[in-house]
C-alpha positions, 0 to 999 in steps of 0.5 A: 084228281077228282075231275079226271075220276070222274071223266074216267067213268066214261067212254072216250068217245062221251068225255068231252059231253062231260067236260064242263061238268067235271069242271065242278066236281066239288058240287057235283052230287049225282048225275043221272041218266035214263035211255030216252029221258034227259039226263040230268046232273045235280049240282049242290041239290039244285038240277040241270039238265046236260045239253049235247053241247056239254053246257047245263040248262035248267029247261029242257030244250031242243039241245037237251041230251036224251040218251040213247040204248047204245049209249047207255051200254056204252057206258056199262060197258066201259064201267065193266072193263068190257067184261060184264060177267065180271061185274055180275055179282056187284050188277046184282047189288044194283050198284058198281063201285068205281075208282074214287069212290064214286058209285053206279046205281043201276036198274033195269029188269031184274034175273032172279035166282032160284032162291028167289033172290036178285041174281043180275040186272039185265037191259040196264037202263037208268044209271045214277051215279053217286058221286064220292065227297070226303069232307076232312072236319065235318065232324070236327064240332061232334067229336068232343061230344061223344067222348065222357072223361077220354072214355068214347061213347057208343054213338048213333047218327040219325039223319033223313036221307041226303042229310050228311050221315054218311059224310059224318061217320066217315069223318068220325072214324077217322079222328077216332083212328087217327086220334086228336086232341080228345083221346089216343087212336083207336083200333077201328073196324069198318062193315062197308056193306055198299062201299058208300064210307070207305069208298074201297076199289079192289080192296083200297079205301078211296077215302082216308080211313085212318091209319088204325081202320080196317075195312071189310068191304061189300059184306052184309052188316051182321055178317061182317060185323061178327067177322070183324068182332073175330078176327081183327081185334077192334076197339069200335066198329063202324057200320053205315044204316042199321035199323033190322032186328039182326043189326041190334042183336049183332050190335048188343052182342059187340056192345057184350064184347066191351067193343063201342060201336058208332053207327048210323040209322035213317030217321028225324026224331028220337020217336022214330029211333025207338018205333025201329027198335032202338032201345036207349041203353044201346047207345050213349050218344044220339046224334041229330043231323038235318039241313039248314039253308040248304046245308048239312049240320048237326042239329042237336046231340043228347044222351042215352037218358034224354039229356041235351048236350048240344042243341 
């Protein structure tokens, strides 16, 4: 299934260049095309460059594949359904959302409105696409940990980039809807500002959300998270990357409302959580996520107060 989402984000006329490459879809991460530049596929963090033929290299040789201009807007297009207008507003986020989950970053020169804010990209020509991995049981050894007595802690995820964050939440949220041995399902709300956790096409979550999660999907955080708060009743709101001075006050106002809130921050250290303005008494979980042999783990888990439940 995941080999032919893949396949399908490609013209027809570039599927075979790809064929090979889809073949390991349960490592491939990114793959990341630049006009007049090698392009390059990432495989469990480890780089290779795409020859022509299909195969992977780790050097750059003669049979590398630079792709072209009119490759690259080949590319686009078909991502658009050949209807770039369409797409403008998702063009101008810097990414587009495709079937599976899977995500196209994009970059070129940048059309600003006249509020001075990014209205679309045109002469698109660096593509980074991100592909989607839902890991049923990455949170498996987290769950128990932030429920107190049945009672479910308001938690927050703190990794560096590329540490799993993303993956962990998305697994969170749907024990926390499904339910499990620890505690009854809940009602859960999901503000998917950059369609990274519920992975939604045309409003349908890619990835298995739970039968008890609504996602409000492409929308700003704080707005969305106020939206949700209104109109659909939840019992946790998830939110992937807070960190802004708006992200707290929505989230205290959430917190006021007795909803819990699981949600994630970029960061290593508990020093880093608060330089951001993270106030302690926020959150009753802290959840530390890192790499250990080149995988993504849980490093450690302490409470509000400092004190460690799993190291």
């Amino acid at each position: 299934m995941k080999e032919q989402e893949v396949l399908n984000i490609f013209p027809q006329e570039l599927r075979k260049r790809f064929q090979y490459v889809v073949q390991k879809s349960d490592k491939l991460q990114e793959i990341r095309l630049c006009v007049n530049q090698p392009a390059r596929v990432l495989l469990e963090y480890e780089e290779f460059f795409l020859c022509r033929t299909g195969e992977l290299s780790k050097i750059i040789g003669n049979s590398s594949w630079y792709i072209s201009i009119s490759e690259m807007e080949a590319i686009l297009d078909h991502i658009c359904s050949y209807s770039r207008y369409a797409y403008e507003e998702e063009i101008g986020q810097g990414f587009i959302t495709v079937p599976g989950g899977h995500r196209v970053g994009l970059s070129g020169q940048v059309i600003l409105g006249e509020d001075a804010k990014v209205k679309n990209i045109k002469y698109i020509r660096c593509m980074n696409i991100r592909i989607a991995h839902e890991v049923k049981g990455a949170a498996d050894t987290l769950i128990p940990l932030i429920y107190e007595n049945g009672r479910l802690c308001n938690t927050l995820l703190v990794a560096p980039p590329g540490c799993g964050k993303t993956t962990m939440l998305r697994d969170l949220i749907r024990q926390i809807s499904d339910g499990s041995s620890w505690a009854e399902g809940r009602q859960v709300a999901v503000v998917d500002e950059r369609s990274e956790i519920a992975g939604s096409f045309m409003g349908i979550p890619g990835n298995d959300m739970g039968i008890r999660t609504d996602v409000l999907d492409g929308c700003p955080k704080v707005q969305g998270m106020m939206m949700l708060l209104r109109s659909m009743a939840p019992q946790v709101i998830a939110v992937d990357e807070v960190g802004g001075k708006e992200d707290r006050q929505a989230i205290q106002n959430i917190l006021r409302c007795g909803c819990n809130v699981i949600a994630t921050m970029h960061g290593s250290s508990m020093e880093e959580v608060k330089s951001r303005g993270i106030d302690e008494s926020m959150f009753e979980r802290f959840a530390f996520l890192g790499k250990r042999k080149g995988k993504c783990v849980l490093l450690k888990v302490h409470k509000s107060m400092g004190e460690k439940i799993y190291d």
